[in-house]
N, C-alpha and C positions, 0 to 999 in steps of 0.2 A: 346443290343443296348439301352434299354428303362435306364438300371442302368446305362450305361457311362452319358446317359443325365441329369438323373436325382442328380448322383454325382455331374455333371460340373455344373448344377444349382444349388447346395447348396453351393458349392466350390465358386462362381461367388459371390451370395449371403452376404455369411461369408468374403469374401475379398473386397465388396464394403460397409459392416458393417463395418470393418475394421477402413477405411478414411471417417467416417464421422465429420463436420467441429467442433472443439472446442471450444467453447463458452467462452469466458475470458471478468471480469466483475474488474472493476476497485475497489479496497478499499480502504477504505479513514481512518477506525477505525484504529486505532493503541493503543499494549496495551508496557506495558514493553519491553523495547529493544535499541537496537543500529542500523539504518536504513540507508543504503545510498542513497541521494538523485537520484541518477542517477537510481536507484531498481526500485524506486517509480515514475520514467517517471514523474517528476515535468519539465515542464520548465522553463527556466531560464528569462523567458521575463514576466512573469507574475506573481502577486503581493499571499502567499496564507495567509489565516487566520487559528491557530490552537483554539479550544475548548474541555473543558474537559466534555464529554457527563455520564461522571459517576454519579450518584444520592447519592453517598456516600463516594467516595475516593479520594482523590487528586493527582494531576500527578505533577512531574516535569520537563522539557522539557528545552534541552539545544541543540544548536546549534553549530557546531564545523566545522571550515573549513579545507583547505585541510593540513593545516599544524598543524592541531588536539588541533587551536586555539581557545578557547570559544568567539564566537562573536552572540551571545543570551542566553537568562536562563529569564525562564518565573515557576513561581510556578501557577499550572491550580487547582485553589480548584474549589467543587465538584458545576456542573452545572454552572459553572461561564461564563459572556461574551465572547465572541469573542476576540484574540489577532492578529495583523497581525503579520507576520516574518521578518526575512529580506530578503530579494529575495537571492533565493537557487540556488546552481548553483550546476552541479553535483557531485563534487567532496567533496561536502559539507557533514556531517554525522549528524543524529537527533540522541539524544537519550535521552528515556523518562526512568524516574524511578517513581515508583510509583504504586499504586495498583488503578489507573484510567484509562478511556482509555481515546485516544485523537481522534477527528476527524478533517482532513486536509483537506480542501476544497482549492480551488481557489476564492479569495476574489473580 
């Protein structure tokens, strides 16, 4: 008897280990790539600003709407000011070239 219980509490145990809750942590860096706005849970009602947090490399950063039209292109040299975007809606795509990274905040 003592091993069924002692089974059924590690069994109990290891299956309430199992679902313990996932911790998901928003990113804002972005380095090289093609991104869709909709991925990145931007919403569409508010304004963001992108910056190039690199100390050495420059990014490129273009904006492309749903019909894979360029309606932004920002050259981000290294450490530079703040740029706002133009309000992202989701069907919209980023994509950065470059060996910087970018950081997207909400402005």
């Amino acid at each position: 008897m003592r091993k069924h219980s002692a089974l059924v509490m590690i069994l109990l145990c290891l299956l309430f280990g199992m679902f313990k809750p996932i911790q998901v942590y928003a990113v804002n860096n972005f380095k090289e790539g093609v991104y869709k706005a909709v991925d990145l849970n931007f919403s569409p009602n508010s304004t963001y600003f992108i910056q190039n947090i690199s100390n050495t490399d420059s990014i490129r950063v273009f904006i492309f709407d749903e019909n894979q039209l360029e309606i932004q292109s920002i050259q981000l040299e290294p450490t530079q000011r703040r740029y706002n975007l133009v309000p992202l809606k989701p069907e919209y795509r980023i994509a950065l070239v470059g060996k910087g990274e970018a950081y997207i905040d909400v402005g």
